[in-house]
N, C-alpha and C positions, 0 to 999 in steps of 0.2 A: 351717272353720266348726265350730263347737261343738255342735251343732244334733244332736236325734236325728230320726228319719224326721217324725215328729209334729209337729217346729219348734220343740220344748223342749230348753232347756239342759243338758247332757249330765251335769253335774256336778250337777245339783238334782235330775234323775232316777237318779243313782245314790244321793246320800241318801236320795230318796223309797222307790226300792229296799230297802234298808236298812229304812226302818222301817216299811214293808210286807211284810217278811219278818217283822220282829219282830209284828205284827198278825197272819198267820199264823199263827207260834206258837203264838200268847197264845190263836189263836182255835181251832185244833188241840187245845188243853191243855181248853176251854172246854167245846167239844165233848163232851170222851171223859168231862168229869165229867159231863154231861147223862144221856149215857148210863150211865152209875152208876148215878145218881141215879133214871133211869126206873126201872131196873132192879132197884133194892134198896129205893125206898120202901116203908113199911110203918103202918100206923097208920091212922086216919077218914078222912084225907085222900089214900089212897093211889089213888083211882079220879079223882078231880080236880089230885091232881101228875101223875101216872102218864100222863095226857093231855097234861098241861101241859109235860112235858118232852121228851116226841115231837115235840111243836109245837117248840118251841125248838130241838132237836137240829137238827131238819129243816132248818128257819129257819140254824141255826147252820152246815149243811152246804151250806147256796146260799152262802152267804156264802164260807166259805171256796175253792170255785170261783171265786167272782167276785173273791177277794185274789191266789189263784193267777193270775187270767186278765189282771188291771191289772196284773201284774208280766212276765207274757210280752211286751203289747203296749208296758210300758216298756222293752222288751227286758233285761229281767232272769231271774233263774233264781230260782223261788220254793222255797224249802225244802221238803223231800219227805222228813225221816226224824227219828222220834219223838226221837233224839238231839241233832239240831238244835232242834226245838221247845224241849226239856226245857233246855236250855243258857239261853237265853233266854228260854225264856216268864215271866211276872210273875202271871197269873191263880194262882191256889192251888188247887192241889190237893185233891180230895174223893177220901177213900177209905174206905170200906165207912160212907159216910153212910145213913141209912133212916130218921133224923127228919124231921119235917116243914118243921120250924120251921130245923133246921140247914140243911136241902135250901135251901131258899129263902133262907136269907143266904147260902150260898155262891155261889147264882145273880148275887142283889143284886150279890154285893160282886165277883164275877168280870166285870157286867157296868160296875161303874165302872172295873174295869181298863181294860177293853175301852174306854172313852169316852175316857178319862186320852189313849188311842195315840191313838185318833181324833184327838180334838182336835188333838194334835199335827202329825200327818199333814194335817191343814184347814189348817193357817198352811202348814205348809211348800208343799203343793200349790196354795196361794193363791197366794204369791210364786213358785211356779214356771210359773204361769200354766197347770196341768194341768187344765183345767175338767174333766176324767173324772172321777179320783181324788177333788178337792174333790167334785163329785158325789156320791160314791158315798159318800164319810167324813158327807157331811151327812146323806145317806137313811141310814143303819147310828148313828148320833147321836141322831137325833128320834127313829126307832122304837126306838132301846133305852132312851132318856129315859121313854118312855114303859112299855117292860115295867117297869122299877125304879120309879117312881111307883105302878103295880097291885100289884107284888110288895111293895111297901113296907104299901102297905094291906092287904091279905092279910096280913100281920107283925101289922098293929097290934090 
């Protein structure tokens, strides 16, 4: 039988594997610009990013437990060394950002990366019949749709 412990097809779980490592990464990469970003803004808005990005970091670091933990319970092995992240990750990199306005499109544009995998990961976990996964890509979807909608107005 084909079957992992869960009753899911062995081979759609090790794709899903796959590009829940790569969501990892991307989410890993996400992260450590957050913290940059907390860390080096500077300018009027430095007391309203400067919270703003604690919250997200934080937010960002549940998350990537919970990528880690959907891949243990697909019996997978989720990546654990900056060298794997940076191979694959797709999010872009921020380094010695402290504008405002840059801060916050790099957020923007790091968290349509982030959506782009999702998405991905929703079809595939749909035909895999993983209601966890599909789960969890929907909840980490709607709530990022939504920081990009606030961050987009705060831009404009």
């Amino acid at each position: 039988m084909n079957k992992t412990i869960l009753g899911l097809n062995k081979e759609k779980v090790e794709e899903l594997n796959v590009n829940l490592n790569e969501l990892l990464a991307n989410f890993q990469v996400y992260y450590q610009n957050l913290r940059g970003l907390h860390w080096n803004i500077k300018g009027k808005s430095f007391f309203e990013l400067h919270v703003k990005f604690e919250e997200l970091y934080t937010d960002s670091q549940e998350k990537i437990d919970m990528i880690a933990e959907r891949i243990l319970t697909l019996e997978g092995n989720p990546l654990h060394t900056f060298s794997d992240y940076t191979a694959i990750a797709k999010v872009p990199v921020g380094k010695n950002i402290s504008n405002d306005i840059k801060s916050v499109e790099l957020v923007v544009n790091s968290l349509s990366e982030l959506i782009e995998i999702e998405r991905s990961i929703l079809n595939q976990s749909d035909e895999a019949n993983d209601e966890g996964t599909n789960s969890m890509m929907s909840d980490f979807i709607s709530e990022q749709e939504k920081t990009i909608w606030m961050l987009k107005s705060w831009l404009a």
